[in-house]
MDAnalysis code that builds the backbone (N, CA, C; Angstrom):
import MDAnalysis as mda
import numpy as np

u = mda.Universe.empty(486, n_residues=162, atom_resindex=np.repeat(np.arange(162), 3), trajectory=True)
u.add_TopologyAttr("name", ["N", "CA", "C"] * 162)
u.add_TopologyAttr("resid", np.arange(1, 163))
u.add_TopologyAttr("resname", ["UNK", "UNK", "UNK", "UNK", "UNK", "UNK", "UNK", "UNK", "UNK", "UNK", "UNK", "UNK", "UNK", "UNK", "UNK", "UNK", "UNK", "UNK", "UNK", "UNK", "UNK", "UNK", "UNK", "UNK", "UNK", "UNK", "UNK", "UNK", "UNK", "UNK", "UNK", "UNK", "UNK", "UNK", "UNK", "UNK", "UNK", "UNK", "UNK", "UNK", "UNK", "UNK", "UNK", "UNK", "UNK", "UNK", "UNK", "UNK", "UNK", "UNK", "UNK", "UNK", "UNK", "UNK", "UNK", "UNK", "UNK", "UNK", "UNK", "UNK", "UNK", "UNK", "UNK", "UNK", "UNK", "UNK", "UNK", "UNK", "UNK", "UNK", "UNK", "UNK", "UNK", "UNK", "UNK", "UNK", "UNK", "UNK", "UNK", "UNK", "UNK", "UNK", "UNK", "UNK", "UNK", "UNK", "UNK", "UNK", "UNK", "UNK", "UNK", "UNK", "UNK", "UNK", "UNK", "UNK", "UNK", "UNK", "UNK", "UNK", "UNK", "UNK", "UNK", "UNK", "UNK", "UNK", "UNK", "UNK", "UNK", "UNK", "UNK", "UNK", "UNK", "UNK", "UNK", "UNK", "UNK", "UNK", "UNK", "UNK", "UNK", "UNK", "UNK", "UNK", "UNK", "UNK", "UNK", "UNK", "UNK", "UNK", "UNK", "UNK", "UNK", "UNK", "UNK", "UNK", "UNK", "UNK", "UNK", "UNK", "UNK", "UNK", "UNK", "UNK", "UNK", "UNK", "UNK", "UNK", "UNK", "UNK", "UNK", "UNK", "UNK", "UNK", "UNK", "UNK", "UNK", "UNK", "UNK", "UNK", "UNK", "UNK"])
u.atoms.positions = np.array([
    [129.159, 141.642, 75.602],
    [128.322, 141.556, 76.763],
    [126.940, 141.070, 76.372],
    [125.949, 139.987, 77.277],
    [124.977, 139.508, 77.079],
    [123.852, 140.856, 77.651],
    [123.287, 141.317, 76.332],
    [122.463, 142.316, 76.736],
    [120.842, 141.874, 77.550],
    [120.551, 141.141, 76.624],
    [118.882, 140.654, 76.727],
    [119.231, 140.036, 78.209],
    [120.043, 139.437, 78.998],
    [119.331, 139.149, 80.176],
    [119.052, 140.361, 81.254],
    [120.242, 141.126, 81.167],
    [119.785, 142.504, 82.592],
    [118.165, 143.280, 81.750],
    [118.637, 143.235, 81.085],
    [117.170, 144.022, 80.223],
    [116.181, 143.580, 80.307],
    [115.768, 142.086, 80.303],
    [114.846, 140.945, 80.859],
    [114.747, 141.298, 82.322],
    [115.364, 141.664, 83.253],
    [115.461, 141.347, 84.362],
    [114.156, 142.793, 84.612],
    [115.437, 144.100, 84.596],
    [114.476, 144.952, 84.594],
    [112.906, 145.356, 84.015],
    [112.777, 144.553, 82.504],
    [111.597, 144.468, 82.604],
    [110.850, 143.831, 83.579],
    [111.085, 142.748, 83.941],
    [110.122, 142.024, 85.102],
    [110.264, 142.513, 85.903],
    [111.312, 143.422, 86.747],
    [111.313, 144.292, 87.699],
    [110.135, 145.571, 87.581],
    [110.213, 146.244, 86.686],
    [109.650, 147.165, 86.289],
    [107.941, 146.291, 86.205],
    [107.198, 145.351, 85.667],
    [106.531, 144.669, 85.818],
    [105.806, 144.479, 87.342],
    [106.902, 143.838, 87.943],
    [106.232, 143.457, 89.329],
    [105.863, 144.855, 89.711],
    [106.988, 145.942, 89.978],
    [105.989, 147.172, 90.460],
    [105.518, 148.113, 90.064],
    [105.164, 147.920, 88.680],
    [104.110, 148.452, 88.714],
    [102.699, 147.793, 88.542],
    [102.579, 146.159, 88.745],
    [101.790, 145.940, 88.956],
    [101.267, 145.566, 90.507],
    [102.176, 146.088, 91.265],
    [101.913, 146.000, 92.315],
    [101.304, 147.122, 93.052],
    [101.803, 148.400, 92.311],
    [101.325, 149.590, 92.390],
    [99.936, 149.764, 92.352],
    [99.537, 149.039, 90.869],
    [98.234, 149.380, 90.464],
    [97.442, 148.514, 91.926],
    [97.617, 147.232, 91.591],
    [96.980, 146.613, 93.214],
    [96.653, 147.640, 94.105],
    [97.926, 147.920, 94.725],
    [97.987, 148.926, 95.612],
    [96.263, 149.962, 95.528],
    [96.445, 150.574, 94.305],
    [95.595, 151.702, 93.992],
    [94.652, 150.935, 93.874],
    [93.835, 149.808, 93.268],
    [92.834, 149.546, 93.439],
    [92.380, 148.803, 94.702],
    [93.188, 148.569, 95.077],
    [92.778, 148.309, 97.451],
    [92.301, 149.317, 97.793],
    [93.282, 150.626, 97.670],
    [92.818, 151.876, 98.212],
    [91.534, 152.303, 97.889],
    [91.075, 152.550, 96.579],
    [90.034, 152.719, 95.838],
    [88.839, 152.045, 96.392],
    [88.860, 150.795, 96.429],
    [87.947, 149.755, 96.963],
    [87.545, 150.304, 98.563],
    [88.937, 150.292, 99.145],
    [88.623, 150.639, 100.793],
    [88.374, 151.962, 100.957],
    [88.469, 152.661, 100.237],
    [88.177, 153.849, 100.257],
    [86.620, 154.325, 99.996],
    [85.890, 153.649, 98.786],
    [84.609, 153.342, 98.288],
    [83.891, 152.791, 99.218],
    [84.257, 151.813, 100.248],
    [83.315, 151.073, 101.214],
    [83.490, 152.062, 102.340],
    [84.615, 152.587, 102.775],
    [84.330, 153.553, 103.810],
    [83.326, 154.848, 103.335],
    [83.688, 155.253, 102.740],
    [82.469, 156.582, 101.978],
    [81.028, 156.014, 102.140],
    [81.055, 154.942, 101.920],
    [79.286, 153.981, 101.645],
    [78.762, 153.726, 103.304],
    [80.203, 153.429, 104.245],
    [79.941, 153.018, 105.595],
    [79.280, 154.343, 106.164],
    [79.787, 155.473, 105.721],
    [79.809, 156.581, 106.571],
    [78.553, 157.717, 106.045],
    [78.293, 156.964, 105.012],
    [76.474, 157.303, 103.861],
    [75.289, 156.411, 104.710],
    [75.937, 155.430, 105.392],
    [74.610, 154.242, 105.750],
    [74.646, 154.800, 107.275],
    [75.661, 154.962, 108.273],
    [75.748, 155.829, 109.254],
    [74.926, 157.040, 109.544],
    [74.971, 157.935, 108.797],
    [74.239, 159.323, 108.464],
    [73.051, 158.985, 108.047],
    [72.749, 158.425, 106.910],
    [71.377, 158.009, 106.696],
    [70.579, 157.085, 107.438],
    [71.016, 156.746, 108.367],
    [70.388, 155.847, 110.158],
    [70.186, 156.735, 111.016],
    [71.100, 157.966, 111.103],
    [70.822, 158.583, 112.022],
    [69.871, 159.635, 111.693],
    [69.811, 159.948, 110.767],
    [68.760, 160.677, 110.060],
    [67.459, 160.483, 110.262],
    [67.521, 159.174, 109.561],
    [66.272, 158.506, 109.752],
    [65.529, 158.028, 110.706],
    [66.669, 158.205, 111.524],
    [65.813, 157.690, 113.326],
    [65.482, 158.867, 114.250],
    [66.374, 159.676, 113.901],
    [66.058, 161.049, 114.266],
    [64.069, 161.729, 113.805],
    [64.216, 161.592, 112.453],
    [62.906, 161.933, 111.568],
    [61.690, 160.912, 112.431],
    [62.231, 159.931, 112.721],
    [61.046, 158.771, 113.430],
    [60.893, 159.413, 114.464],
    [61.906, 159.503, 115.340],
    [61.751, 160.221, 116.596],
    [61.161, 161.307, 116.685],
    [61.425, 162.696, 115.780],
    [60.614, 163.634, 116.389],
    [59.042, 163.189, 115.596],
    [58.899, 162.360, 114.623],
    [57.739, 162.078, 114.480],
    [56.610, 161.158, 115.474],
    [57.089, 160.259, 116.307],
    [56.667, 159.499, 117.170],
    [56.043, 161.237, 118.000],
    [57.276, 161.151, 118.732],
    [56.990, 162.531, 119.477],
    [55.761, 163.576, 119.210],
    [55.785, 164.126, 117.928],
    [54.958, 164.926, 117.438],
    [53.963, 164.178, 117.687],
    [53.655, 162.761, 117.361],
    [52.021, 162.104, 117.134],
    [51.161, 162.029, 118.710],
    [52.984, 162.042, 119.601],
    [52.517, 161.571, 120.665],
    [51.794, 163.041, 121.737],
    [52.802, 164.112, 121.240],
    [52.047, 165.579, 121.717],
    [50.718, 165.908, 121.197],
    [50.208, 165.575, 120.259],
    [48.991, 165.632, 119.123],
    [47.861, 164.696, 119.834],
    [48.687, 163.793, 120.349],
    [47.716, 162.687, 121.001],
    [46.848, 163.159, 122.471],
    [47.632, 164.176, 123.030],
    [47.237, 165.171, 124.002],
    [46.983, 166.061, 124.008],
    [45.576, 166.361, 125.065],
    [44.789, 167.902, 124.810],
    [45.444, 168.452, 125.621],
    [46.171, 169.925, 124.961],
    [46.795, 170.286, 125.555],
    [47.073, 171.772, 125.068],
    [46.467, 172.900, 125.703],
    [46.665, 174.054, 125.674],
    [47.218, 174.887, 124.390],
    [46.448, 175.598, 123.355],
    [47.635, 176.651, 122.503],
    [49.103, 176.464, 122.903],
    [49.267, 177.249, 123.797],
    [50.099, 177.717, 124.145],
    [51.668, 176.503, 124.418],
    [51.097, 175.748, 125.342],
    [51.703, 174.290, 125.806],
    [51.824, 173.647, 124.321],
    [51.132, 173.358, 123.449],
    [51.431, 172.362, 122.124],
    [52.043, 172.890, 121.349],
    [52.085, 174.462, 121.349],
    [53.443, 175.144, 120.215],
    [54.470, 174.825, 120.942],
    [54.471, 174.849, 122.370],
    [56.113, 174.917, 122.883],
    [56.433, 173.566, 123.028],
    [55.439, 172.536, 123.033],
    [55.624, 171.047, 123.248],
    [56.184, 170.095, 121.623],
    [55.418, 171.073, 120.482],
    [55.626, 171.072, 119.612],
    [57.478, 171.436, 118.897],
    [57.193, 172.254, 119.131],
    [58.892, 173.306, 118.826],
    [59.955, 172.309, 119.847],
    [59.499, 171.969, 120.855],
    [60.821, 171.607, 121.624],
    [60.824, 169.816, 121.332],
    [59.774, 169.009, 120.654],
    [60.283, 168.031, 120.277],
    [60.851, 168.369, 118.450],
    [61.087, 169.409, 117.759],
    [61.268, 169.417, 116.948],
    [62.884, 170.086, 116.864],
    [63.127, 170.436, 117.817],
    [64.488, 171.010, 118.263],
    [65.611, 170.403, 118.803],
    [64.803, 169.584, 119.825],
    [65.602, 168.659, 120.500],
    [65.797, 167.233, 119.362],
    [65.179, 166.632, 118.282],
    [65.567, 165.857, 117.624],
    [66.820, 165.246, 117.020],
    [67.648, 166.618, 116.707],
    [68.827, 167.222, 116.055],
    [68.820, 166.834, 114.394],
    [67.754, 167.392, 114.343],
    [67.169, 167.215, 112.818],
    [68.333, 168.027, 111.632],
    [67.904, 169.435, 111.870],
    [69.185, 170.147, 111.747],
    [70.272, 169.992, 111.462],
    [70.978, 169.805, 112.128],
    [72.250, 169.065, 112.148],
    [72.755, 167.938, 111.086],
    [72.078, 167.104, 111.550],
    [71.840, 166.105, 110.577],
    [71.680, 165.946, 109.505],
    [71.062, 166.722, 109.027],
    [70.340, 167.227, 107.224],
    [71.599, 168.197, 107.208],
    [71.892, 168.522, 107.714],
    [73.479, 169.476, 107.124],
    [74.436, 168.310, 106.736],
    [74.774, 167.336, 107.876],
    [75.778, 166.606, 107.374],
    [75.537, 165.748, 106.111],
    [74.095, 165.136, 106.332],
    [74.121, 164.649, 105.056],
    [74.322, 165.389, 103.223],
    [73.371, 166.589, 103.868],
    [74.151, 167.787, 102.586],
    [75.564, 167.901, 102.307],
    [76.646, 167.400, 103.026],
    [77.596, 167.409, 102.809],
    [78.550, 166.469, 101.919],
    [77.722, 165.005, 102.580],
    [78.252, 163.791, 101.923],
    [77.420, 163.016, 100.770],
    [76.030, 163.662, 101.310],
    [74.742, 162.494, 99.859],
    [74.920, 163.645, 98.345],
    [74.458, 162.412, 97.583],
    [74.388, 162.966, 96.755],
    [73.143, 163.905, 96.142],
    [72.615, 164.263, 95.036],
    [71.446, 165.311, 95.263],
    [70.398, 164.357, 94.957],
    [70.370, 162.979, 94.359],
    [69.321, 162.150, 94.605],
    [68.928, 162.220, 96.281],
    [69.825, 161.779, 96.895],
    [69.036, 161.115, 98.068],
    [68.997, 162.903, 98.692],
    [69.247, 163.897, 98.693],
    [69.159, 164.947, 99.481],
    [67.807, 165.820, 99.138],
    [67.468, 165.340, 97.911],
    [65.735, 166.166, 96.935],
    [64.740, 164.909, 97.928],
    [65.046, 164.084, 98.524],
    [63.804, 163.409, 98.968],
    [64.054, 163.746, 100.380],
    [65.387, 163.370, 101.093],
    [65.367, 163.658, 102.371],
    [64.782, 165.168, 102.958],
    [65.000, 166.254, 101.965],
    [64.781, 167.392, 102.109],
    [63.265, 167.848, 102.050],
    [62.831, 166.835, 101.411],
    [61.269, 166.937, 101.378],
    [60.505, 166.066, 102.591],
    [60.888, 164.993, 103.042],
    [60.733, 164.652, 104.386],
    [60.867, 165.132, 105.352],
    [61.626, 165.900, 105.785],
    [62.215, 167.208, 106.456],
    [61.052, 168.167, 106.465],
    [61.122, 168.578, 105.597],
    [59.806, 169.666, 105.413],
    [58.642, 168.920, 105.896],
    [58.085, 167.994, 105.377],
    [57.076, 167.419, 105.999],
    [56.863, 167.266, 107.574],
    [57.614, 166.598, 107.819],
    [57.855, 166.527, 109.546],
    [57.836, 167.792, 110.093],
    [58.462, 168.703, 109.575],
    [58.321, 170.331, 109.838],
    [56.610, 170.635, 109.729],
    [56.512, 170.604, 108.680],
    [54.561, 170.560, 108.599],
    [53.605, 170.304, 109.646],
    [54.112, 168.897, 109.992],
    [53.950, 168.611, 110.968],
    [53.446, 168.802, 111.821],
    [55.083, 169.556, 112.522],
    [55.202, 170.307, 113.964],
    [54.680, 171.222, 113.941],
    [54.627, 172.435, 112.930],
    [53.863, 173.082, 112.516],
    [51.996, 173.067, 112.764],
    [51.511, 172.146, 112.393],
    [50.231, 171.475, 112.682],
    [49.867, 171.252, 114.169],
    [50.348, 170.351, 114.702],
    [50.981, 169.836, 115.821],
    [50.606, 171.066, 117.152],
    [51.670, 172.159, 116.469],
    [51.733, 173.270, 117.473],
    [50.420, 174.030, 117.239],
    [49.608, 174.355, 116.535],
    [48.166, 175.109, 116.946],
    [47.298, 173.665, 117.480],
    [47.721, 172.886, 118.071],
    [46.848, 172.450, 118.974],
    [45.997, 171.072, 118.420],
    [46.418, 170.912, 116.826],
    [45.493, 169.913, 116.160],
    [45.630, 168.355, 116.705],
    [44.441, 167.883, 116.923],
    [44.588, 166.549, 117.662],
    [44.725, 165.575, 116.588],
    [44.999, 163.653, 116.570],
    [45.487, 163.021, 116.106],
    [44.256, 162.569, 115.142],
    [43.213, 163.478, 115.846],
    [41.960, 162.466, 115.376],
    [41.139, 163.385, 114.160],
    [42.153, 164.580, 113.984],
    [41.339, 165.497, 112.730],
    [41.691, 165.219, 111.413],
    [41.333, 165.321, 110.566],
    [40.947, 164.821, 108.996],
    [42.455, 165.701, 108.587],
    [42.751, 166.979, 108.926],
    [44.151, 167.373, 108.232],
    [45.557, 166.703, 109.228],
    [45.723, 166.677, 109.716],
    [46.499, 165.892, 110.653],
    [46.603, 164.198, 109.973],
    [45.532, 163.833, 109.497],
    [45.790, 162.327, 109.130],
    [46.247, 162.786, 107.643],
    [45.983, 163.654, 107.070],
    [46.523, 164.023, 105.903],
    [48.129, 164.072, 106.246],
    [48.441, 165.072, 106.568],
    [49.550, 165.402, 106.937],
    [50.651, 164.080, 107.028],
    [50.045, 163.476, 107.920],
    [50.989, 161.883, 108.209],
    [51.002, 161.367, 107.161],
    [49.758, 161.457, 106.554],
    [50.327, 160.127, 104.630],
    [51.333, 161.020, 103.953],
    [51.197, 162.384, 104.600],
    [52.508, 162.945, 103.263],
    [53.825, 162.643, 103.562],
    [53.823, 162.721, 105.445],
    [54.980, 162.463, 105.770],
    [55.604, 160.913, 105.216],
    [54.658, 160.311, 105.916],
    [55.072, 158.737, 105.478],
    [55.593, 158.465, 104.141],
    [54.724, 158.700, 103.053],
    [55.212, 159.333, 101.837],
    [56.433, 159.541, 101.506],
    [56.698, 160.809, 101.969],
    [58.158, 161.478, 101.786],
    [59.086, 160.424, 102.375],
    [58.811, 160.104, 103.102],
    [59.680, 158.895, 104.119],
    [60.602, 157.849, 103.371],
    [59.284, 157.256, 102.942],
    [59.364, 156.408, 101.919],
    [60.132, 156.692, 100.952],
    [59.929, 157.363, 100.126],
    [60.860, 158.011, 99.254],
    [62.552, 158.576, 99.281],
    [62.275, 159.315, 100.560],
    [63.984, 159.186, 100.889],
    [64.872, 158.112, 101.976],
    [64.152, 156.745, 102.016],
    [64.385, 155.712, 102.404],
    [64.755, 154.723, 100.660],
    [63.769, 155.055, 99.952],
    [64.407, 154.424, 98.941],
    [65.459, 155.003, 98.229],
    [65.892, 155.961, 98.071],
    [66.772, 157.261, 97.202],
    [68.055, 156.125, 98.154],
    [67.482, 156.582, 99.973],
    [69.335, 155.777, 100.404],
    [69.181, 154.932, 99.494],
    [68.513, 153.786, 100.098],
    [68.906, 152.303, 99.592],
    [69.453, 152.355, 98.219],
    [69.011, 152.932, 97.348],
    [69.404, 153.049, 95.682],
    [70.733, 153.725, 95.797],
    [71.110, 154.481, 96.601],
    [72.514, 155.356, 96.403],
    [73.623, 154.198, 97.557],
    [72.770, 153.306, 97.967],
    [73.663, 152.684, 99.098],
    [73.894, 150.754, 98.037],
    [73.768, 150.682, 97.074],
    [73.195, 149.811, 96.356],
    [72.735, 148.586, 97.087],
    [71.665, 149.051, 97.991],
    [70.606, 147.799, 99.032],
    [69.301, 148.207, 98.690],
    [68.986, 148.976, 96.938],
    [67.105, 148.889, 96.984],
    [66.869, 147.311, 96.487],
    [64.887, 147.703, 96.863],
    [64.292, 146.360, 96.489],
    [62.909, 147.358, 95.919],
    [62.599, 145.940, 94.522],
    [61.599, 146.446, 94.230],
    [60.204, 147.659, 94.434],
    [59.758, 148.506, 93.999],
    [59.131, 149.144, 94.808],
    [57.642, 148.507, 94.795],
    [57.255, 148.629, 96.233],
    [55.896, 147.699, 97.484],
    [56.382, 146.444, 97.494],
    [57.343, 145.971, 97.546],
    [58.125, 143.995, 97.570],
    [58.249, 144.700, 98.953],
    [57.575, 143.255, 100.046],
    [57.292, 143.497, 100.716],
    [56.652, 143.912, 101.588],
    [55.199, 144.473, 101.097],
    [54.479, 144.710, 101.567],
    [53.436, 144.273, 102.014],
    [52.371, 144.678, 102.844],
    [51.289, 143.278, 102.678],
    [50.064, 143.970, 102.010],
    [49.075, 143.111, 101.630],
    [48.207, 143.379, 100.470],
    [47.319, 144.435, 101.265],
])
């Protein structure tokens, strides 16, 4: 009996699948890697627009004289209604601890904030403008952490104007 040809055969059998296999596994891998990244750039948008939002908000309650009493609760309820919360949970779930040590400190800031915000401080006092460079700051920082964990950073200040 002619051995070497069935034996030939099955090797190339054995060949095709398992190199078809591996394919297989590195598609999955791949599509699997871009969905994880889709669903990191998702969360970190909503995050981040959220953080804008109750910050707009905050600047914009700050921007009005407006009662103790009225600017803690005007304060607290744009800081509630944001769904800040929430948000910083999910991303605790999926980021990694780079981008979650900056987002978490932005967070706090914006909290500072509201904090500020709510005893009544207007837009135009010397700690209040403090306050905003830290936020912005922090901002910054866990805007670049995404981009670096999302692999879309750029130089740091490229882009800026002088």
């Amino acid at each position: 009996m002619d051995w070497p040809a069935p034996v030939n055969t099955l090797t190339g059998a054995a060949i095709g699948i398992g190199s078809t296999l591996l394919a297989d596994r590195l598609r999955w891998r791949r599509d699997r890697e871009t969905l994880d990244r889709d669903t990191r750039r998702q969360a970190y948008a909503a995050f981040m627009a959220a953080l804008s939002d109750a910050y707009t908000r905050l600047h914009e309650t700050a921007g009005e004289p407006l009662p103790p009493a009225e600017a803690r609760a005007a304060a607290h309820g744009v800081f509630t209604s944001s769904n800040l919360y929430p948000l910083r949970y999910e991303l605790a779930l999926i980021a990694p601890w780079d981008v979650m040590a900056p987002v978490n400190e932005a967070f706090w800031k914006v909290r500072a904030l509201r904090d500020l915000v709510a005893t009544g401080t207007a837009t135009d006092a010397p700690e209040f403008r403090t306050h905003v460079r830290d936020y912005l700051t922090a901002t910054e920082a866990a805007q670049a952490a995404m981009r670096e964990d999302l692999g879309t950073s750029w130089p740091q200040g490229a882009g800026r104007e002088p």
